[in-house]
Every structure is written in C-alpha cells, then in structure tokens.
C-alpha positions in Angstrom: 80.1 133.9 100.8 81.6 132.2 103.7 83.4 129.0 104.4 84.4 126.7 107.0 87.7 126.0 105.2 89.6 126.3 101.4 88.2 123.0 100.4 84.7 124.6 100.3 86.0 127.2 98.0 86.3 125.0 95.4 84.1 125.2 92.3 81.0 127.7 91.6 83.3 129.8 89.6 82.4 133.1 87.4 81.5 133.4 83.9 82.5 136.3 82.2 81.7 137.6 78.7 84.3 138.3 76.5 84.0 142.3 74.8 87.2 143.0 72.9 88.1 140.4 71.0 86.7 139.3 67.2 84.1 136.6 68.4 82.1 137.0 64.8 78.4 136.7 64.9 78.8 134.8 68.2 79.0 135.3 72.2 81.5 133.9 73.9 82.2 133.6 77.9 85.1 132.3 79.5 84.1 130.5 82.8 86.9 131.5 85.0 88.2 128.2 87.0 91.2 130.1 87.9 89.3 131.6 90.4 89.7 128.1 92.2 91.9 128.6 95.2 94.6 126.4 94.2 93.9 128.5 91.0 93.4 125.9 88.6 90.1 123.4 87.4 92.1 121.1 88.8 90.9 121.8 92.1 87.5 120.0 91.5 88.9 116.7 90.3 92.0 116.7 93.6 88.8 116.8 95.5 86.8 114.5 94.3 89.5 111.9 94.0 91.1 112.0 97.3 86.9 112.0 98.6 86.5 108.9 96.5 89.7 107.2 97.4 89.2 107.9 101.6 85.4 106.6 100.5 86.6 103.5 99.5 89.6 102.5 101.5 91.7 103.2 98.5 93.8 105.9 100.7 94.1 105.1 104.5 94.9 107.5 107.5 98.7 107.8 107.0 99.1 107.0 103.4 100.9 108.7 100.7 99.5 110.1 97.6 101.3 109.4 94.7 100.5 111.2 90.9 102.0 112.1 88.0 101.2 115.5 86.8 102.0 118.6 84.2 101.3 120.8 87.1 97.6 122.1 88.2 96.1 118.4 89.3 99.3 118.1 91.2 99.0 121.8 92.6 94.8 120.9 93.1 95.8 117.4 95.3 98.8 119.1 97.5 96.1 121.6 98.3 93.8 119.1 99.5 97.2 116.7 101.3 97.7 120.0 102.9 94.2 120.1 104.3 93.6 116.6 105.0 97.4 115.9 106.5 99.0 113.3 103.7 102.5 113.2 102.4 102.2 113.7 98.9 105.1 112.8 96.3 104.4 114.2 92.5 106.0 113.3 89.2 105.9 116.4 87.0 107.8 116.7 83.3 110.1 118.9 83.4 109.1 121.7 81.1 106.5 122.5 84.1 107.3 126.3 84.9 109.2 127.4 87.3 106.1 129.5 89.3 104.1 125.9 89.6 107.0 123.9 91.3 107.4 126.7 93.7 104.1 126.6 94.5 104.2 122.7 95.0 107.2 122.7 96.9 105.4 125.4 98.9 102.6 123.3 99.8 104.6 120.7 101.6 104.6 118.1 98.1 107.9 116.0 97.0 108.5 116.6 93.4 110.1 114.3 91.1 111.7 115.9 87.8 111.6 113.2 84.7 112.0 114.0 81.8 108.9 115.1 78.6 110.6 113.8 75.9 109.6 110.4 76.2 107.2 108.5 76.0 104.5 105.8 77.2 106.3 102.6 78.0 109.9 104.5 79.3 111.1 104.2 82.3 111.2 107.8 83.2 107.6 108.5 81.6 106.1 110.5 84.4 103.0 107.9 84.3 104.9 105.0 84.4 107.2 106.3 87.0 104.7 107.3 89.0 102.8 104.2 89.2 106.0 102.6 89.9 106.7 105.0 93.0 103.3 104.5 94.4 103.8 100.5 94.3 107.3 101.0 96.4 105.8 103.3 99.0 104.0 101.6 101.9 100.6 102.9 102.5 100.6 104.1 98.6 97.9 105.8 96.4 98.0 106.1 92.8 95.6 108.3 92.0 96.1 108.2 88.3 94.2 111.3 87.2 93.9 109.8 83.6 91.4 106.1 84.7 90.7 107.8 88.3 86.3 107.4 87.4 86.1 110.5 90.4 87.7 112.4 87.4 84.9 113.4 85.2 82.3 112.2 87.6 83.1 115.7 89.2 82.6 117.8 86.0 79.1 115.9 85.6 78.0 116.9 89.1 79.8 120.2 89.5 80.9 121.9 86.5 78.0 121.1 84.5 75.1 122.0 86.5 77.1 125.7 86.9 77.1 126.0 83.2 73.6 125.3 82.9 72.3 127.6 85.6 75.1 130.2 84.4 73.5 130.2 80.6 70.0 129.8 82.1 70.2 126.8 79.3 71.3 128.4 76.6 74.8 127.3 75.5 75.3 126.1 71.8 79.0 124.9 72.4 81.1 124.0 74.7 85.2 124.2 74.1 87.9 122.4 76.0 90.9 120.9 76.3 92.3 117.0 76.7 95.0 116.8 79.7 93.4 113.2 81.4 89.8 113.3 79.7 88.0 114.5 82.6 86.7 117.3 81.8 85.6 116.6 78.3 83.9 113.6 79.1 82.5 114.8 82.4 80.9 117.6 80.7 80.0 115.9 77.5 78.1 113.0 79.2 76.0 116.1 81.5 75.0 118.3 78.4 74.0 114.6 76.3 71.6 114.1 79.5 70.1 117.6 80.2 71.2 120.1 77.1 71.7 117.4 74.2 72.0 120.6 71.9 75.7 121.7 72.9 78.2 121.1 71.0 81.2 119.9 72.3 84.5 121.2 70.3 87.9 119.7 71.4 90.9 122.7 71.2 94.7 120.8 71.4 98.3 121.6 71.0 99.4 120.7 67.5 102.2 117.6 68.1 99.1 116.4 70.3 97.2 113.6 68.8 93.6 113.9 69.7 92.5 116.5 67.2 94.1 114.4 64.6 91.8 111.6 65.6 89.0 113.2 65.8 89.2 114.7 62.4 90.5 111.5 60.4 90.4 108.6 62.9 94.5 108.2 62.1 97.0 108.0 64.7 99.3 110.1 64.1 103.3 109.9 65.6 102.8 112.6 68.7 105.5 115.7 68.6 106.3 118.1 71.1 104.8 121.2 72.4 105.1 124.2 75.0 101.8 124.3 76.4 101.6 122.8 79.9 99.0 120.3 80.7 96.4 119.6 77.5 97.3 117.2 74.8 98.2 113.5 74.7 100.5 111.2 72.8 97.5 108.5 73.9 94.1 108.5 74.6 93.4 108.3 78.1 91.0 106.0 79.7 89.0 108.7 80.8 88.8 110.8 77.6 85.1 109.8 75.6 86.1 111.3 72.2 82.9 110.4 70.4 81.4 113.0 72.8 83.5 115.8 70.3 81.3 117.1 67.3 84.9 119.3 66.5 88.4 119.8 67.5 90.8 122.5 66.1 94.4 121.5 66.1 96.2 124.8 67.9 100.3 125.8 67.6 102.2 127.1 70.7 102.5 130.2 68.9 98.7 131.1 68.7 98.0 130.0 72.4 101.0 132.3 73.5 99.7 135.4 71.5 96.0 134.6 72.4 96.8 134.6 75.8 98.8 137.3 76.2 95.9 139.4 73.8 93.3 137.9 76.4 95.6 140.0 79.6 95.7 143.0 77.2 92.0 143.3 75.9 89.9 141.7 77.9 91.9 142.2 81.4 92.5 138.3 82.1 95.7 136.5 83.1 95.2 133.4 81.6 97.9 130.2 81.2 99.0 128.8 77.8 96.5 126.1 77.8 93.6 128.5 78.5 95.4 130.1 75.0 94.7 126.8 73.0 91.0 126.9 74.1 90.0 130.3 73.6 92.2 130.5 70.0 90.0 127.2 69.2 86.7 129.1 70.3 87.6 132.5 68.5 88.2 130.2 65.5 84.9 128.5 65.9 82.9 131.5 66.6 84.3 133.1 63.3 83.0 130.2 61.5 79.4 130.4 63.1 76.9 132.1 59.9 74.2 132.2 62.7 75.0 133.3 66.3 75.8 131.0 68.8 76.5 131.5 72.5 79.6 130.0 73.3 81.6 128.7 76.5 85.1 127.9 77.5 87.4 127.8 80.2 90.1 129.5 81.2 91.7 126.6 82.8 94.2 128.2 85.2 95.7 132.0 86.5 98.3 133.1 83.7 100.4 134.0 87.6 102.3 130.3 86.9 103.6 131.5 83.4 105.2 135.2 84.1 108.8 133.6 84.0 107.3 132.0 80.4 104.4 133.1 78.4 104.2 136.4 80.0 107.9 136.9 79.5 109.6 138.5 76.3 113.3 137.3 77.4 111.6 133.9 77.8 109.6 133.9 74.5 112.6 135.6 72.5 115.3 132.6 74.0 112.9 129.8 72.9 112.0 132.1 69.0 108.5 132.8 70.1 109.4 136.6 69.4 111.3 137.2 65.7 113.0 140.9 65.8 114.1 142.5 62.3 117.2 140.4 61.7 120.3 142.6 60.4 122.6 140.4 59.3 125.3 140.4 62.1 126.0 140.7 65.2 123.2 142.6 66.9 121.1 139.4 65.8 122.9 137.4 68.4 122.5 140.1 71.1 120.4 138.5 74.0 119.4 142.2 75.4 120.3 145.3 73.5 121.7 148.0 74.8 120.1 150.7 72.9 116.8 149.4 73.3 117.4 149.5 77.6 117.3 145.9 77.4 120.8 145.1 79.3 120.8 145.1 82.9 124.1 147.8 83.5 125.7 148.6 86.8 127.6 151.9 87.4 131.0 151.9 88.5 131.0 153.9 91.3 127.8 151.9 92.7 128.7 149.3 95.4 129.7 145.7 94.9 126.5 144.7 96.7 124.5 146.6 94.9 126.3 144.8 91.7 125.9 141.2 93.6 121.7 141.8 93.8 121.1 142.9 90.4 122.7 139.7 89.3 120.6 138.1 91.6 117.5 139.8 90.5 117.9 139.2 87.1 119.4 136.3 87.3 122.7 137.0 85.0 126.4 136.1 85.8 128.2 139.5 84.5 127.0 142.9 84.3 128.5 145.7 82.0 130.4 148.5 83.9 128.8 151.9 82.5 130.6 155.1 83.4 129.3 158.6 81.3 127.2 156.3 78.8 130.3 154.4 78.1 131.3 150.8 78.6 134.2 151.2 80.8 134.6 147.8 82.4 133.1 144.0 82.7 131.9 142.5 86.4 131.8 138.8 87.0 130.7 136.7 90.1 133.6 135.5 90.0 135.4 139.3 90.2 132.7 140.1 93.3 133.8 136.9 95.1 137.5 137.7 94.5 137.5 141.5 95.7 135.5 140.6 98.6 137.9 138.1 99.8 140.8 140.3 99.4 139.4 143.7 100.6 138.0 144.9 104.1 135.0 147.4 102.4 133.7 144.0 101.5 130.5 144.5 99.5 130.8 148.2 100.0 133.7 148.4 97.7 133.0 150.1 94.9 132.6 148.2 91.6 135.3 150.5 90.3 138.0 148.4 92.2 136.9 144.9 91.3 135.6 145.3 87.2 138.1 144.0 84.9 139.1 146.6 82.3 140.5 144.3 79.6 138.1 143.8 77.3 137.3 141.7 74.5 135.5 143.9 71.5 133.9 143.1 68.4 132.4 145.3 66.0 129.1 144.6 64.8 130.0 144.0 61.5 132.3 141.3 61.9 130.8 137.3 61.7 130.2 134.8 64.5 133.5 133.4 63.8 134.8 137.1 65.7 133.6 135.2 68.7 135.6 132.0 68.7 139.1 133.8 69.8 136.9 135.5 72.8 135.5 132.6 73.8 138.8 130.3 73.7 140.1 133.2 76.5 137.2 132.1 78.4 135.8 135.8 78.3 132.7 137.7 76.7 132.1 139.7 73.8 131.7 143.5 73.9 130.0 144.0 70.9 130.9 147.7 69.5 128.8 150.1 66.5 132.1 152.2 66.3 132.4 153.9 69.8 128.7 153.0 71.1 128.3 150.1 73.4 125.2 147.8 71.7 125.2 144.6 74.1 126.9 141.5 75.4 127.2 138.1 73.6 127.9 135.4 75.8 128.8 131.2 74.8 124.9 130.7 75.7 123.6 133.7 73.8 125.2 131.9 70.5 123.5 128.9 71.3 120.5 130.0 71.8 121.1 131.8 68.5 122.5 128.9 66.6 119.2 127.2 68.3 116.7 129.4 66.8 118.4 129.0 63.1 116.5 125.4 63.1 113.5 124.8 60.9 111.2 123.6 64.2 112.2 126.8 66.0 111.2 129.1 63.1 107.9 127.1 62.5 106.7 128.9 65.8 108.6 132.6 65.7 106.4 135.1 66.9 106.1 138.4 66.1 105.0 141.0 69.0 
C-alpha cells in the first residue's frame, strides 16, 4: 500500500486472533488500532474532527486548536496540526505518562499540566480549562472530543464497515472502552443498522462510573484509577449507553497483568486501557456456554507505557508488585542488592562514567563497590564538588570524590534506625552482617509508608 501522506494511513487496521490466552469456548481477535500512525484509535476521530471543523468554518486558516485530552486524541490531532500547519495547545491530566508528552511536545503541541484529582465544575478540570483556553485564544477551536458529532460519526463510517468485512459478518460481540463515547456509540449505532446481532459489552476502570450505570442505573461517587484514557466521572454527550447489552467493571491491577500477559503470550505491546478491554473480553468469553466470535481493540501501542505498565520499578513504587515481606528492613529497600537490582558504580571507574549512570537511571547517589564490598557513597552533589576543585575533571576517578563516612543499619533494626540518618541529611547503608543489601533513601520510606495504606494494597500485584 501506498500513500500520498500520513493522514491516509489512518484507519484499515489488522485483526488478529488471539492463540495463547484462556478465551473458553469462544474466538477472540484484537483489531489492532495501534497500528495507526500516531499509534492510537485516536487517529480516526483527530481526523474526522479537524475535517468537520475546516468543513464548517468552525476552524479557519490560522486558528488554534484547543482540546483537553488523557493522551492519544491529543497525540491523534497534533498529528494532523502537524500536517495541516495549526498551533495546537492541549490540556492533559497529569498522570498522562511520561512517553506520550514527549511525543506531543515532539509534534510541535503546547501542553498544559492540570491536575486529575478533580473534578467536573473545577477550575483546573482539564475540560473546563480547556474550554476556557480556547474562548481566550483568538482564532480558537474547541474541539471537545466528548460532544464533537465527527466523533463517533467516524467509527460508523470507518471502523465499522472494517469490522464487518474483517469477520465476513460474523461477530457476536463487540468490547470497548468509554474515554468520550465515540467509539461505543459510533460502533454501536453501525452494528444496530447492518449486524443487529452483536452484542455490544462496555469494559471500564473500576472508580469509573459507567459500568456501575449500566448494571444498576445508580450513580455512583467516581474514584480514581491508573489507566489512561477510558472511564468517566460523567457521561459524556457522545456516549449512547443504551447501545451496551454488558459492561464488566475492571481494577488497575487486572488491566496491568492482562497487558503485560498479552506482550508475553500473544506477542502484543498493548497500553493499560487495551488491558481493561481484553480482561473484560477474556471474562466474557469464559462465560459464553456456546461459542461466540468475539472482537476488541487494542486501543493504543503498550511503547507510551514502558516508563509505567511495562516497568517493575514503576509498578513496585505505586504497590502494583507485592515481594515476600520480611519484616524489616529489606521491605523498605527500593532495589536490592542481592537480587542485581541497585545500579552500583566501581571506584576506580571515572566520575563521568558515575555522572551518566545517574543520568540513565535516573538516581541521585550511586553505591561505591570495590571487591563485592560497599566501600563508599557518590552524590551529585560530590561529582559537582570534585569537578570544580580538580583539573582531571570528569576523568577523576570516583575513588577521589566518594564519601567514605557512612551511615549503616543492620537489617534487623526498625524504621525508627533511619530517623538519626536522615536528621544528618545522609542515606542509609543497609547491612545483613558484612554484606551490602541496598540503599534506603527519605523517598524510599515514603513510598513505603505509602504502600502500607488500605487503597494501595487493594491493587498489590504479584509477578
């Protein structure tokens, strides 16, 4: 296939069966809309609404486009500014991962950090303040992905007819997710015209309150969640739920493992949300007494969560991992030593060679090493220092700038051990006898103390 640009790239995605995963009596294929170029569904709709919006004098040569976004629609319309030459300025939450603003910031957008622990009708909701944004800027379009009609007009005139050619017409459910509606409805009013037998099953984040809805018509007070970009505290304008026949209610936990066992079994790298839908498929093809073939999507390319989902520091620091607890102070150990988990320099290795590990794994102070023992501690602040005063510079040898003074604990002693190291402003060299097990830093124990908390052990995962 070739095209004329990237915008023509967009849509007629794969679908691909799934083989190694427990799919009961059913079949179940994953339509891969990360193979979009802005590697997201998301792509479609940016489209479609920019098209619409040019269309209809909505957005005028010069204009700005303005939306509020957990990530991919924003990622899908600074594709197309790019293309089409508009300044774009996006309002993202900021639990968006780190890989996605790169990318936006990459493509030329403005991003806007607000905060996601609030809600509809605050000033710093990402909707609200980007509607308020878009009314400030001269030449201003809202695009408003969650009432935008383009939205799930796309999915009717795209992504359903694919499906339907894709299953020659034989699809007996269809699962998705709820970010702005679009898809849901867009695909739910296609299959209602032309293949009335599908099924349409809702997956969402639990603290989401869509499934809730569905399943008892009560509103329920919305919670929090890790997934990026499905599930609402509201029902968007563009979100027809009395198209859903089913919805599973989905924790972070079981997204994160699902997608991480999608990479290992079935060779996909898949993002959280695409973990809520195929954990709500798998659930509803187990439940299938006949077989059904089933459909869902793998929303967008797992590549935007490495620093998260697809990362056990990450998912340990937040207590999606739970280790065997011991009862002391190897429990509060960030990355073991004995397991090769602490990054280590050598002291006769170079100061530069010290400055871009700390770079590269992005830590403040590396332990000194010297015949399998811990002989010393190095700090930015102690590369800075030697540097300044020495002319080897960064070729100095870490061996002259460590400091040698160090603060032990034994294992076996409590977290109150750590409060006279941390009052001298220095780290804790935690000790098993003569062997070296790790470092505990003051942000170590808090993320510690952080995981002792009810919510954070309702979602420990075990891997």
């Amino acid at each position: 296939m070739s095209a004329q640009n990237v915008l023509e790239l967009i849509g007629h995605t794969p679908l691909v069966k799934v083989n190694k995963l427990d799919t009961g009596l059913c079949e179940l294929y994953l339509k891969l809309e990360s193979a979009n170029p802005g590697g997201s569904i998301k792509d479609r709709i940016a489209l479609s609404m920019i098209n619409a919006a040019e269309k209809d004098g909505a957005l005028k040569p010069g204009g700005t486009i303005v939306e509020a976004t957990a990530g991919n629609t924003g990622l899908g319309l600074a594709l197309v500014a790019s293309q089409k030459n508009y300044p774009i300025i996006l309002v993202v939450p900021d639990k968006m991962s780190q890989e996605k603003i790169f990318h936006l910031k990459a493509l030329g957008a403005k991003i806007i950090l607000t905060r996601s622990d609030v809600t509809k009708g605050h000033p710093e909701y990402y909707q609200d303040l980007a509607q308020r944004i878009a009314s400030e800027t001269s030449g201003g379009f809202y695009v408003n992905q969650f009432e935008n009609p383009a939205n799930p007009v796309t999915h009717e005139r795209s992504t359903g007819p694919e499906l339907q050619v894709q299953t020659v017409g034989k699809l007996d459910a269809m699962v998705v997710g709820v970010g702005s509606g679009g898809t849901l409805t867009g695909l739910g009013r296609y299959f209602k015209k032309h293949m009335p037998q599908v099924e349409m099953v809702l997956a969402d984040p639990e603290g989401s309150i869509l499934a809730p809805y569905v399943n008892t018509g009560v509103m329920i007070t919305p919670g929090s969640w890790v997934v990026e970009g499905i599930g609402e505290d509201f029902i968007p304008k563009n979100c027809d739920l009395s198209l859903v026949k089913k919805a599973y209610t989905v924790s972070d936990n079981d997204s994160i493992a699902t997608a991480r066992a999608v990479l290992l079994k079935e060779g996909l790298l898949c993002g959280s949300s695409s973990g809520t839908l195929i954990t709500a498929a798998l659930r509803y093809c187990r439940e299938q007494t006949t077989p059904k073939r089933v459909v869902t999507i793998v929303c967008d390319t797992g590549s935007k969560y490495l620093s998260k989902i697809y990362n056990e520091y990450w998912l340990h620091d937040h207590g999606f991992i739970q280790h065997t607890l011991r009862g002391d102070l190897r429990d509060v150990i960030a990355r073991p030593h004995p397991d090769g988990q602490a990054v280590t320099i050598q002291q006769s290795d170079t100061l530069g060679g010290a400055y871009r590990k700390m770079r590269m794994y992005d830590v403040s102070q590396l332990p000194v090493m010297n015949e399998g023992k811990i002989a010393g501690i190095l700090s930015e602040a102690d590369i800075l220092l030697a540097i300044q005063q020495h002319r080897e510079g960064f070729e100095l040898p870490v061996s002259g700038a460590m400091v040698r003074d160090l603060a032990t604990v034994q294992a076996s002693a409590g977290i109150a051990a750590l409060d006279p190291v941390f009052k001298k402003d220095m780290v804790a060299i935690v000790m098993d006898g003569p062997q070296f097990l790790g470092l505990i830093t003051p942000i170590d124990l808090l993320q510690y103390l952080r995981k002792q908390s009810p919510l954070a052990q309702s979602h420990a995962l075990c891997l």
